[in-house]
N, CA, C and O atoms as a Maestro MAE file, in Angstrom:
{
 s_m_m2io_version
 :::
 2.0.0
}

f_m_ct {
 s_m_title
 :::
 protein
 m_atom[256] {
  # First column is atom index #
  i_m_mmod_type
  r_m_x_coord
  r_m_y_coord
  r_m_z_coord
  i_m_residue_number
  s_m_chain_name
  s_m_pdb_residue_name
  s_m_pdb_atom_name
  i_m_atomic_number
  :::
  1 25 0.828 -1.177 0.000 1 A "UNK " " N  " 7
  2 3 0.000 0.000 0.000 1 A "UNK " " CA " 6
  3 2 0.881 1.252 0.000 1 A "UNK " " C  " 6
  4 15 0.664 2.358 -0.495 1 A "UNK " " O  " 8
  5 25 1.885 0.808 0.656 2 A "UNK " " N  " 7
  6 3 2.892 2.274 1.076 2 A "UNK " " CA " 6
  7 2 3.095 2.856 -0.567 2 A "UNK " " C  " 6
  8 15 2.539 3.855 -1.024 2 A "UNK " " O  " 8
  9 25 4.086 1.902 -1.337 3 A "UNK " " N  " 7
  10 3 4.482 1.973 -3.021 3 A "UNK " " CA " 6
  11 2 3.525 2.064 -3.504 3 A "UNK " " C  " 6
  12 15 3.672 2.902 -4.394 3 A "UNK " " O  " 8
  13 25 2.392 1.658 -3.493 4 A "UNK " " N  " 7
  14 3 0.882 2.659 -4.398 4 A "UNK " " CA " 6
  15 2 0.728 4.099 -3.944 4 A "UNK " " C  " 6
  16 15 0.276 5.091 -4.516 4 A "UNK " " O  " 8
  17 25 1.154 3.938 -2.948 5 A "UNK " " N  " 7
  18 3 0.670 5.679 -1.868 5 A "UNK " " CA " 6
  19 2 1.834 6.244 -2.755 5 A "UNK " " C  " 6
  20 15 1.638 6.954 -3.741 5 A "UNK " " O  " 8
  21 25 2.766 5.949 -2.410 6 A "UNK " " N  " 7
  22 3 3.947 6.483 -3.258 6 A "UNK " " CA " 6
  23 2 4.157 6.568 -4.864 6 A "UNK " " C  " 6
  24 15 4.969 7.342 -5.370 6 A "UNK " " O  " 8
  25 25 3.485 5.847 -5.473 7 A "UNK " " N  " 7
  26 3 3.701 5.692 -6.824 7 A "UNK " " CA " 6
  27 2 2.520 6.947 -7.411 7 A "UNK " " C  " 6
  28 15 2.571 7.811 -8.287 7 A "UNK " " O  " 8
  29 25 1.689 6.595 -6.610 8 A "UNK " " N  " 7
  30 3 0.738 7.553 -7.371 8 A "UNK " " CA " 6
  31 2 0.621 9.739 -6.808 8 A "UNK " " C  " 6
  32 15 0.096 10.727 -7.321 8 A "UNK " " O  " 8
  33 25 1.388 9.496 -5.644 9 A "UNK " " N  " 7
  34 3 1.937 10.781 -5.302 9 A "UNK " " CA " 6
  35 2 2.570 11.492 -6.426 9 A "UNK " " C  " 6
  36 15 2.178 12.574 -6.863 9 A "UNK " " O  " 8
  37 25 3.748 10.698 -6.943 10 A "UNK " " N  " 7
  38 3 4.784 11.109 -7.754 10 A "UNK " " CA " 6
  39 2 3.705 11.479 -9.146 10 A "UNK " " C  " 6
  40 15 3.473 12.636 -9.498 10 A "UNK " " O  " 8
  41 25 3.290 10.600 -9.632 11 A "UNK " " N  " 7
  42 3 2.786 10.782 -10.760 11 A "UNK " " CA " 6
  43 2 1.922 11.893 -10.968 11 A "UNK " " C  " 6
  44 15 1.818 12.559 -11.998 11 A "UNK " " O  " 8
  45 25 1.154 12.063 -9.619 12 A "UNK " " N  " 7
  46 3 0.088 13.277 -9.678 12 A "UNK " " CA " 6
  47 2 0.890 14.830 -9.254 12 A "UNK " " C  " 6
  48 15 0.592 15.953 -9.662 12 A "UNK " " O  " 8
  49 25 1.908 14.459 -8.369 13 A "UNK " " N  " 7
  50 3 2.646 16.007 -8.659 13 A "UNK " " CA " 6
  51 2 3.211 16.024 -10.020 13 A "UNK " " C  " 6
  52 15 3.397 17.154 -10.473 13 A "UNK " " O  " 8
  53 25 3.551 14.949 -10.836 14 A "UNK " " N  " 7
  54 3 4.565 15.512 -12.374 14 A "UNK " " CA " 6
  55 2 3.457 15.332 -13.349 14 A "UNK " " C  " 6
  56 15 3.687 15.122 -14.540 14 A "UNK " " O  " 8
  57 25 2.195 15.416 -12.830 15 A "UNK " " N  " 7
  58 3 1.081 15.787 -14.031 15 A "UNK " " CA " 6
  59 2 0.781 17.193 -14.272 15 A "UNK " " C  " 6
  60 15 0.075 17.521 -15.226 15 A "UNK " " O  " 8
  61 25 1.165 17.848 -13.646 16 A "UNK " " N  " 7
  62 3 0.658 19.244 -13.752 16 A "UNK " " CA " 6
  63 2 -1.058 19.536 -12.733 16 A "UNK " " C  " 6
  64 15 -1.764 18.931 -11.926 16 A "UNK " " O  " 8
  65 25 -1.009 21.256 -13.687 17 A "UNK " " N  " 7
  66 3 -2.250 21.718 -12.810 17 A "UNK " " CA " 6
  67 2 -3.448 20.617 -13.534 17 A "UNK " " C  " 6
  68 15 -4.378 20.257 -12.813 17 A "UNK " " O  " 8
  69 25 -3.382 20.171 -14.809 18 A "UNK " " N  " 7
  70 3 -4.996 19.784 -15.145 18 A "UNK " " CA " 6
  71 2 -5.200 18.523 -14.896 18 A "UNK " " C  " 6
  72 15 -5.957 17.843 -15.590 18 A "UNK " " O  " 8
  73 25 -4.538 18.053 -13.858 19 A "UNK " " N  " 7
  74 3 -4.757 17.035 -12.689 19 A "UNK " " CA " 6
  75 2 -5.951 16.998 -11.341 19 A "UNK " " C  " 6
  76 15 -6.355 16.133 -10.564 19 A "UNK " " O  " 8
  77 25 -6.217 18.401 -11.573 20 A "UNK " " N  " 7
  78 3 -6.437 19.133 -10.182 20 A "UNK " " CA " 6
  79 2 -8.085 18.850 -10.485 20 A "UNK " " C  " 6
  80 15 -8.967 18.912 -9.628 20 A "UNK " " O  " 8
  81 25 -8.317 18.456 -12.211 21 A "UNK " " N  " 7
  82 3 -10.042 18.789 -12.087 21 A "UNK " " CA " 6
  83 2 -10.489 17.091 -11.930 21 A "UNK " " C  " 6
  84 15 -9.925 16.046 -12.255 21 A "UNK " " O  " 8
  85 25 -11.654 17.379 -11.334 22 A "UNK " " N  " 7
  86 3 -12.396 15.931 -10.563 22 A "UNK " " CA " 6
  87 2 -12.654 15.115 -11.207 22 A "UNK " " C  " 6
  88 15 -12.730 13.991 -10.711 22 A "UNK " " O  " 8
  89 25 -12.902 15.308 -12.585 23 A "UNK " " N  " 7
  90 3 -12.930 13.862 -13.929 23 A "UNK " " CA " 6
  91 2 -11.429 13.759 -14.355 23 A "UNK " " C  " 6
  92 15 -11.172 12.759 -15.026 23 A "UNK " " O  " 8
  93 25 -10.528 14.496 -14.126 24 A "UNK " " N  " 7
  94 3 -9.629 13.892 -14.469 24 A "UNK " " CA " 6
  95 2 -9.084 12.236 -13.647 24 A "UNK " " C  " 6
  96 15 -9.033 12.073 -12.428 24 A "UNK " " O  " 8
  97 25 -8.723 11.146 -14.728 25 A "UNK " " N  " 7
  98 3 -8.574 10.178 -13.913 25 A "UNK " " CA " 6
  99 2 -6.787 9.661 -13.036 25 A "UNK " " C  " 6
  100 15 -6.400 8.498 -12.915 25 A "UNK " " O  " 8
  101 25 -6.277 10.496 -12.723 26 A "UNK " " N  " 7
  102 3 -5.406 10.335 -12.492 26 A "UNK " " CA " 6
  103 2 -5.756 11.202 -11.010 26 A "UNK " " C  " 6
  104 15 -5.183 10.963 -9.947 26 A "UNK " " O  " 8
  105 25 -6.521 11.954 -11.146 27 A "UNK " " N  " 7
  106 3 -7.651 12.512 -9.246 27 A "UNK " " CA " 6
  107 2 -8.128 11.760 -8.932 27 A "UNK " " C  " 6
  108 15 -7.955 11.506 -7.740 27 A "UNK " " O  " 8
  109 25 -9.348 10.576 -9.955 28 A "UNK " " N  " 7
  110 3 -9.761 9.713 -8.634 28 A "UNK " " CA " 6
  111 2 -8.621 8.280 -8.504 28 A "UNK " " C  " 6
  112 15 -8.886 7.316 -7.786 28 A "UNK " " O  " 8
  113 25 -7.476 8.376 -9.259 29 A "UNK " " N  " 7
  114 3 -6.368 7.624 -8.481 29 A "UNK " " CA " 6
  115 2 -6.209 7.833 -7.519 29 A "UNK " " C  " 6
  116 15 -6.296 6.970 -6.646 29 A "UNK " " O  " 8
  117 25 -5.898 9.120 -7.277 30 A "UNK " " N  " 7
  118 3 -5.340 9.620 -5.903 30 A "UNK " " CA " 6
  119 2 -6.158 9.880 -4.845 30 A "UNK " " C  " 6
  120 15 -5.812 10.196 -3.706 30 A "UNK " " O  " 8
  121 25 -7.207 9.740 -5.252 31 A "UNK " " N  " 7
  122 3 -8.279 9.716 -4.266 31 A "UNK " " CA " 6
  123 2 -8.314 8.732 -3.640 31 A "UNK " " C  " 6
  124 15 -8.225 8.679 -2.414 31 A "UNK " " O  " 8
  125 25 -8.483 7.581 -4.570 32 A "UNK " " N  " 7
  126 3 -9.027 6.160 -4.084 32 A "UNK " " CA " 6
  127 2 -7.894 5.298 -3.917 32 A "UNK " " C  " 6
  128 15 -8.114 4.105 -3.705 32 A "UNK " " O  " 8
  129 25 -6.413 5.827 -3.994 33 A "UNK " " N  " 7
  130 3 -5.176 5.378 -3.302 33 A "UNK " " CA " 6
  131 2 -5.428 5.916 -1.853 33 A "UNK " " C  " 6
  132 15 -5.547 5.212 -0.850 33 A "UNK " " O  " 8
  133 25 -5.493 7.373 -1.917 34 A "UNK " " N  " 7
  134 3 -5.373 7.727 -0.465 34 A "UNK " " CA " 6
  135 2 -6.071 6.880 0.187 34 A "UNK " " C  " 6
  136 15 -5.559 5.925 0.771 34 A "UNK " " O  " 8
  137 25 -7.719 7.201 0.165 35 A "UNK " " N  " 7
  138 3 -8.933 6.532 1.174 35 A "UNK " " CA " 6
  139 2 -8.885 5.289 1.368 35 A "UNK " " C  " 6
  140 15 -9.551 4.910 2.331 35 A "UNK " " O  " 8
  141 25 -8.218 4.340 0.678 36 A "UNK " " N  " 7
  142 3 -7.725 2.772 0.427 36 A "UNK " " CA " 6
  143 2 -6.950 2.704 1.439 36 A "UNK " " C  " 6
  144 15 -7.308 1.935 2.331 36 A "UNK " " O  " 8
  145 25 -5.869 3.349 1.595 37 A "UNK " " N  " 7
  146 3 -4.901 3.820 2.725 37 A "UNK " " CA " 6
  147 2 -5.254 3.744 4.285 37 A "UNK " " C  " 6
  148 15 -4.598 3.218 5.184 37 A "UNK " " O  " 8
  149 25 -6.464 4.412 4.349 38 A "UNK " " N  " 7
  150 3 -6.716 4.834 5.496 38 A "UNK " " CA " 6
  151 2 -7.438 3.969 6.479 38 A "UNK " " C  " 6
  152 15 -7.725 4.220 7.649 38 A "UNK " " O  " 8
  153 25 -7.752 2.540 5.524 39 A "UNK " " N  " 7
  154 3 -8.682 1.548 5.728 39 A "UNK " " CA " 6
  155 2 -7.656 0.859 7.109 39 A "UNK " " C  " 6
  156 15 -6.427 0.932 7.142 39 A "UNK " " O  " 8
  157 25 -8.609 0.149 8.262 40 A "UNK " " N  " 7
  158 3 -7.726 -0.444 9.083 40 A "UNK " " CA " 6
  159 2 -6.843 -1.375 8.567 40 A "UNK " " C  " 6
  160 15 -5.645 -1.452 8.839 40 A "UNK " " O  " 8
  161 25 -7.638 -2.264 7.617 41 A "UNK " " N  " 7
  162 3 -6.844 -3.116 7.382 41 A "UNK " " CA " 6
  163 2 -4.986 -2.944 6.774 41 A "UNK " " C  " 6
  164 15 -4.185 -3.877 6.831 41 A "UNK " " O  " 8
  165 25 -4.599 -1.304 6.139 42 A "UNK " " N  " 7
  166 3 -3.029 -1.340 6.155 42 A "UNK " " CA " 6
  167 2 -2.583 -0.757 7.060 42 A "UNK " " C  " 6
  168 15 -1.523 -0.156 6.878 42 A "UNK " " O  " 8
  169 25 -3.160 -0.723 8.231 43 A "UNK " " N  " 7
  170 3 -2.553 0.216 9.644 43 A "UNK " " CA " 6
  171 2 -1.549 -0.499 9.886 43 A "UNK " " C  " 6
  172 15 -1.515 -1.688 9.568 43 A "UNK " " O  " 8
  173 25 -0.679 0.051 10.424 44 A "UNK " " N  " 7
  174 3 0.652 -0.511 11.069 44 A "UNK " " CA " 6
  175 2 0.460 -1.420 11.679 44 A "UNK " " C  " 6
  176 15 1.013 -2.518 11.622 44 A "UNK " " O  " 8
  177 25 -0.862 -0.829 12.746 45 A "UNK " " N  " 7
  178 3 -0.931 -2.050 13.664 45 A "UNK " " CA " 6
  179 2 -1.917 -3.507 13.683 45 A "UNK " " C  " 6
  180 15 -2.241 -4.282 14.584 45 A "UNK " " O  " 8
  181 25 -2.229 -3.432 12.073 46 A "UNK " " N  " 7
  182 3 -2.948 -4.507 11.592 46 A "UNK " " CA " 6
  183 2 -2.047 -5.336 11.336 46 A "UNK " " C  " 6
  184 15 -2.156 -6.531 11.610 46 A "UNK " " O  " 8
  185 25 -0.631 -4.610 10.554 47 A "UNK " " N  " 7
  186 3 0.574 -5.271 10.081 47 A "UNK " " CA " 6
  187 2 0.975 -5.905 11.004 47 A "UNK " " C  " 6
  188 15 0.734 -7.111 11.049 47 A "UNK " " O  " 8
  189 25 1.622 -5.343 11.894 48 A "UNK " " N  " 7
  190 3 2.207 -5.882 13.434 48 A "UNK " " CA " 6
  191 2 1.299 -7.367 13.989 48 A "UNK " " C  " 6
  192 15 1.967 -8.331 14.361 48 A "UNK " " O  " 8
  193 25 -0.183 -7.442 14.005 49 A "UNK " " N  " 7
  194 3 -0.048 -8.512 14.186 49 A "UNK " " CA " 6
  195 2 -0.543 -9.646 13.554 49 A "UNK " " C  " 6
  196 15 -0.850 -10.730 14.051 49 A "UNK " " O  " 8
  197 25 -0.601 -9.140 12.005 50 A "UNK " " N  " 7
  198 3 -0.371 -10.188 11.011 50 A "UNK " " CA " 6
  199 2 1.128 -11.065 11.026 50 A "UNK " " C  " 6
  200 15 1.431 -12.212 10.697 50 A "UNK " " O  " 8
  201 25 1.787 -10.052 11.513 51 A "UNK " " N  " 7
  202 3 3.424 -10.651 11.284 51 A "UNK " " CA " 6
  203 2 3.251 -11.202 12.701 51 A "UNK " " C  " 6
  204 15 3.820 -12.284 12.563 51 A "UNK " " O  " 8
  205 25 2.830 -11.167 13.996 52 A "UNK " " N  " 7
  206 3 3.553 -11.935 14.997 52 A "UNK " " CA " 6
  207 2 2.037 -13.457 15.196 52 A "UNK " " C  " 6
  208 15 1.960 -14.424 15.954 52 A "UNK " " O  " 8
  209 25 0.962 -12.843 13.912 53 A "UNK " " N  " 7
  210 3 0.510 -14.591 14.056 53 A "UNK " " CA " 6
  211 2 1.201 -15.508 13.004 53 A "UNK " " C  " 6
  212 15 1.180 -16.732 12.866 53 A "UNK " " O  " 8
  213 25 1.774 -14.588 12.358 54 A "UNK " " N  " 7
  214 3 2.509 -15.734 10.930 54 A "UNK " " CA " 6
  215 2 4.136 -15.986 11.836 54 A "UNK " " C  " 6
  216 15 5.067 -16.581 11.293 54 A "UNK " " O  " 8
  217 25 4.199 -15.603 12.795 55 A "UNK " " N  " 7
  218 3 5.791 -15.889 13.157 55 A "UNK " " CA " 6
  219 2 5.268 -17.120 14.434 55 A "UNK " " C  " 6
  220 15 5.981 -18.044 14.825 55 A "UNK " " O  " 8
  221 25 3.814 -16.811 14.929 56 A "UNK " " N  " 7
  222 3 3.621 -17.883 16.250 56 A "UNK " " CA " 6
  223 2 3.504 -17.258 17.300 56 A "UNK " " C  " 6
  224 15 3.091 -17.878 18.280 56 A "UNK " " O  " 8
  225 25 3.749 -16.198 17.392 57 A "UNK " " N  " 7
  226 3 3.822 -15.145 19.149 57 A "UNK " " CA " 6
  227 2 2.585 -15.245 19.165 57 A "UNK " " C  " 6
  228 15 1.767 -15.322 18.248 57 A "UNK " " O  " 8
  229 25 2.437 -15.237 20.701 58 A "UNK " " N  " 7
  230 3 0.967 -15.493 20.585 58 A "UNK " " CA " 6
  231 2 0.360 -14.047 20.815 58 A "UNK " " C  " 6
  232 15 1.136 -13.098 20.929 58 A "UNK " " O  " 8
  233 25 -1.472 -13.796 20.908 59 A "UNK " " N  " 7
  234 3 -1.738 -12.903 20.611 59 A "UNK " " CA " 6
  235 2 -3.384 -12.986 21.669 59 A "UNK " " C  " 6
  236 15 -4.178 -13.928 21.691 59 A "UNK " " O  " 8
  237 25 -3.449 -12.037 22.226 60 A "UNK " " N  " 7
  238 3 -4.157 -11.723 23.073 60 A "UNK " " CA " 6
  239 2 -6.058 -11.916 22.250 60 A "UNK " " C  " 6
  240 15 -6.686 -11.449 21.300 60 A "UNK " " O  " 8
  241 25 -6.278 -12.918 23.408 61 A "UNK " " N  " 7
  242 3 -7.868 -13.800 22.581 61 A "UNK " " CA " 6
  243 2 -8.958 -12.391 22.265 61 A "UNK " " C  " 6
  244 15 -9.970 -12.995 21.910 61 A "UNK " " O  " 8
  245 25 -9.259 -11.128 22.206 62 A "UNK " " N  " 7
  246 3 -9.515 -10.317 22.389 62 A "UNK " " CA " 6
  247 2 -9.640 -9.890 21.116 62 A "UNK " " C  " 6
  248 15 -10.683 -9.866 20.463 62 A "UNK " " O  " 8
  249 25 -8.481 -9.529 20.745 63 A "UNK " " N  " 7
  250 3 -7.736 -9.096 18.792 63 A "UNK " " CA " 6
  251 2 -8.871 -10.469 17.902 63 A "UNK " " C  " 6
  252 15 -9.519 -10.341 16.863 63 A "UNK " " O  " 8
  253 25 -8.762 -11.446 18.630 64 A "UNK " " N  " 7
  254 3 -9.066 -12.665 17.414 64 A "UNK " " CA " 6
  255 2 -10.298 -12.241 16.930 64 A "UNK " " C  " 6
  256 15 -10.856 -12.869 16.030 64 A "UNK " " O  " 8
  :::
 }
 m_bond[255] {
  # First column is bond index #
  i_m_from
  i_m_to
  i_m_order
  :::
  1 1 2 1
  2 2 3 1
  3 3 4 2
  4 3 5 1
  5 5 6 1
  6 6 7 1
  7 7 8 2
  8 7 9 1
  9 9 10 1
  10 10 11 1
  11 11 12 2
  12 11 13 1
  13 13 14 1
  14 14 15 1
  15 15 16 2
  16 15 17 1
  17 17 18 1
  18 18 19 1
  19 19 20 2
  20 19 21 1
  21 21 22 1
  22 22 23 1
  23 23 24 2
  24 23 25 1
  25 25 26 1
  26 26 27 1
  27 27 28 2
  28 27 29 1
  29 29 30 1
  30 30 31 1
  31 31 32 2
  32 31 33 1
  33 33 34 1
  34 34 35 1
  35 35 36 2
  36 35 37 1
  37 37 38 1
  38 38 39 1
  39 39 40 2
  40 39 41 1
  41 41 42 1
  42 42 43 1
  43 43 44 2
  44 43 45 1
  45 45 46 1
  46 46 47 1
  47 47 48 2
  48 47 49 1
  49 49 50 1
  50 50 51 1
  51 51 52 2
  52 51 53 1
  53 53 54 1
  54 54 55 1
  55 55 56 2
  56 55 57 1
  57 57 58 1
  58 58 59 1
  59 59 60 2
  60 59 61 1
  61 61 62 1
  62 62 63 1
  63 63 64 2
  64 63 65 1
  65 65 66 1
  66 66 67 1
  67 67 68 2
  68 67 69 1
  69 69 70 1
  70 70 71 1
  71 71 72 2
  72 71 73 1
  73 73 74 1
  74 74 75 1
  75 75 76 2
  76 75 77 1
  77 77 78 1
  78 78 79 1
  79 79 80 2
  80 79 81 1
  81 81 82 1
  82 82 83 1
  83 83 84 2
  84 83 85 1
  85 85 86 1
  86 86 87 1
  87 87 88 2
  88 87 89 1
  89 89 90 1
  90 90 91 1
  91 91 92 2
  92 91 93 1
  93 93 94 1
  94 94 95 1
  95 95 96 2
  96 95 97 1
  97 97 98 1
  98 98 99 1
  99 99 100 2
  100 99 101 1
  101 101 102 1
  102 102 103 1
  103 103 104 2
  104 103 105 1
  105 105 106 1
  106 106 107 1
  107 107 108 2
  108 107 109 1
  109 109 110 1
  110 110 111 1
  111 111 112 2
  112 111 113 1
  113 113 114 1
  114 114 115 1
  115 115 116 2
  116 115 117 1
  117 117 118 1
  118 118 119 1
  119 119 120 2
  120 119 121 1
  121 121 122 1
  122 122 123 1
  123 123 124 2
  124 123 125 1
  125 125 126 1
  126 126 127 1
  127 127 128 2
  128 127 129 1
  129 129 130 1
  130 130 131 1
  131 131 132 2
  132 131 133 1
  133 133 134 1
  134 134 135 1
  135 135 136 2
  136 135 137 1
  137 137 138 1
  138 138 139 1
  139 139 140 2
  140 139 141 1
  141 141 142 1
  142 142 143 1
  143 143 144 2
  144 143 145 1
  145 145 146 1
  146 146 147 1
  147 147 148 2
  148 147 149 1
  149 149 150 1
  150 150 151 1
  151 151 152 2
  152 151 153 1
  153 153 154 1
  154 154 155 1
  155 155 156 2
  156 155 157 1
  157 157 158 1
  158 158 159 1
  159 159 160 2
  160 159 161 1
  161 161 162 1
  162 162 163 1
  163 163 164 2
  164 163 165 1
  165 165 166 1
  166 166 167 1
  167 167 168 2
  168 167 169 1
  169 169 170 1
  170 170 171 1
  171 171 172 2
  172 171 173 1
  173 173 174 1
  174 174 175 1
  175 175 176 2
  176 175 177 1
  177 177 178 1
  178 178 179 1
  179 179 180 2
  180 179 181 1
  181 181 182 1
  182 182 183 1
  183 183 184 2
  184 183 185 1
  185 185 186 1
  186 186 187 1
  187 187 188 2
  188 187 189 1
  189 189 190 1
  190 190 191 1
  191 191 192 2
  192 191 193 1
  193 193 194 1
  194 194 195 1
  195 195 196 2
  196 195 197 1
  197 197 198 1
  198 198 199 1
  199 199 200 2
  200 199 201 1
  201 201 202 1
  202 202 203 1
  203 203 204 2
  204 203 205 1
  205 205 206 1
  206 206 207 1
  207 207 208 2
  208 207 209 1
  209 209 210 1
  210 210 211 1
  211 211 212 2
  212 211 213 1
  213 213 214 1
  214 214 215 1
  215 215 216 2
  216 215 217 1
  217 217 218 1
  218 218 219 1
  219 219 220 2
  220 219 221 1
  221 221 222 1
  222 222 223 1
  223 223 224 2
  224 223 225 1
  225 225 226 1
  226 226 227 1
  227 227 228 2
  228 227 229 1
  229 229 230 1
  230 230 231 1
  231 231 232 2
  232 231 233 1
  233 233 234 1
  234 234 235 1
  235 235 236 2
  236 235 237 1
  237 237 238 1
  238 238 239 1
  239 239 240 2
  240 239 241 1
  241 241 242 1
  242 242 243 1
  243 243 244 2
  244 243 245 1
  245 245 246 1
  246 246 247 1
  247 247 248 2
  248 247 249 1
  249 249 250 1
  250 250 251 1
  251 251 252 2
  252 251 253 1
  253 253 254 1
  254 254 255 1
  255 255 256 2
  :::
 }
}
């Protein structure tokens, strides 16, 4: 998610201003990269304990 967040940053600052209007489709990229983003599921701390049930640490019955 991070390299989509990132990929599509770059592209929409080196498009210029006629990026900026709302049918253009390279706006609702960046729209629907950002808000995609913001979803719990790529939070850090969704990450964190995806990685310590795929490693075995155990994990408080609560989260499950």
């Amino acid at each position: 998610m991070r390299a989509a967040v990132d990929a599509v940053d770059i592209a929409y600052g080196l498009a210029g201003s006629t990026v900026l209007h709302m049918d253009h489709p390279l706006h609702r990229c960046f729209r629907d990269i950002h808000t995609g983003a913001q979803h719990i599921y790529f939070s850090s701390a969704s990450a964190k304990r995806y990685a310590k049930t795929r490693l075995g640490i155990e994990q408080p019955t609560f989260w499950l």
